[in-house]
N, C-alpha and C positions, 0 to 999 in steps of 0.2 A: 504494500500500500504506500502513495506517496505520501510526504510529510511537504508541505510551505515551507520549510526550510530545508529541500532537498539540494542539492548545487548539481547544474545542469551544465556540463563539461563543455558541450555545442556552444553557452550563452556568455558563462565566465572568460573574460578577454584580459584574465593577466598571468602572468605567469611567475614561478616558483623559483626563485634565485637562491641556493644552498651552496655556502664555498666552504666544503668538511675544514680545510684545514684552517681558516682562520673564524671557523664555529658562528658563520654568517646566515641570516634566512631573512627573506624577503619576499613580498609578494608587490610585483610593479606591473603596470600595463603592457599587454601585450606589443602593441604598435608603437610603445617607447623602447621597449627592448630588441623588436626588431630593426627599430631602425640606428639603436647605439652599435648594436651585433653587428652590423651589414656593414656602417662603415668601420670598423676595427678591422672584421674580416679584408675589405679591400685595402687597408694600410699593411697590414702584417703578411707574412706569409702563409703562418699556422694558426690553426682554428684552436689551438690551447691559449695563444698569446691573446687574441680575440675572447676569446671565452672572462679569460683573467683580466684583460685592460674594460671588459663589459659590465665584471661583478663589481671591478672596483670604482667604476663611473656612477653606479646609482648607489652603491654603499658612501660615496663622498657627497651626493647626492641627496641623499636622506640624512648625514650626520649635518647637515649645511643646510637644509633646508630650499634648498635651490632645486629647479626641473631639470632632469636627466638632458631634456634636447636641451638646452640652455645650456648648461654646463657642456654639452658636445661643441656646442657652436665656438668655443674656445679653441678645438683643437682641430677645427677646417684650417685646411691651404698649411698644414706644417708638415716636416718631412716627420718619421718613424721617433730618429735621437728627440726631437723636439717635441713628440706629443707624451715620450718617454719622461721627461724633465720637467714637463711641466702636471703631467700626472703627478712624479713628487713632489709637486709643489703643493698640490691638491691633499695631498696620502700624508704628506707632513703637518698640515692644518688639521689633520684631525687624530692624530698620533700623539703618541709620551711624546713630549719635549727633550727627552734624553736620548731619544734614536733618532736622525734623518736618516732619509731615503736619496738618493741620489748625491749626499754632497763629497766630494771628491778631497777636499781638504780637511783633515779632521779639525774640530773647533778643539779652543783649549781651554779647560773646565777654570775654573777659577781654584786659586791654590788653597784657599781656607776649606773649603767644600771637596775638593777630593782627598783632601790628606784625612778627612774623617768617613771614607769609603771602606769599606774591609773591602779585602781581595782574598 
């Protein structure tokens, strides 16, 4: 027997965003995922890199409170390194402040504050 609140697979238009290893879930519109997926897929070569630059566009997305296609619109017209660097630009706004992503020169912690670090 049907229930009013049965969920009808044909009519629901979003889709299921789980990334196991950094213990993420989400449910976003189906026609904003397609169309973050399509263009990562046309920048990259592999559909893992696309998969991962996809989960992590509405996961900055949702901690920001900004629309996924919005946030896309940032990274038209740049090459692969550039949409790469400015995702961490992105992935670091919502990170500890004790890890970056992308930065090439380590920073240098302040001398009172690491000399009371156990190692």
């Amino acid at each position: 027997m049907s229930t009013v609140n049965e969920i009808n697979n044909r009519v629901d238009q979003t889709v299921r965003i789980f990334d196991q290893f950094y213990n993420y879930d989400a449910n976003v519109p189906a026609d904003q995922y397609d169309a973050v997926r399509s263009f990562f897929r046309s920048v990259f070569k592999t559909d893992s890199a696309a998969d991962n630059f996809t989960v992590a566009i509405f996961r900055v997305a949702q901690n920001s409170g900004q629309n996924a296609i919005t946030l896309l619109s940032t990274f038209e017209n740049k090459t692969p390194p550039e949409i790469t660097a400015t995702l961490c630009y992105y992935l670091n706004g919502i990170r500890s402040p004790s890890t970056l992503l992308g930065v090439l020169t380590p920073t240098t912690p302040n001398y009172y504050t690491a000399r009371n670090v156990k190692q």
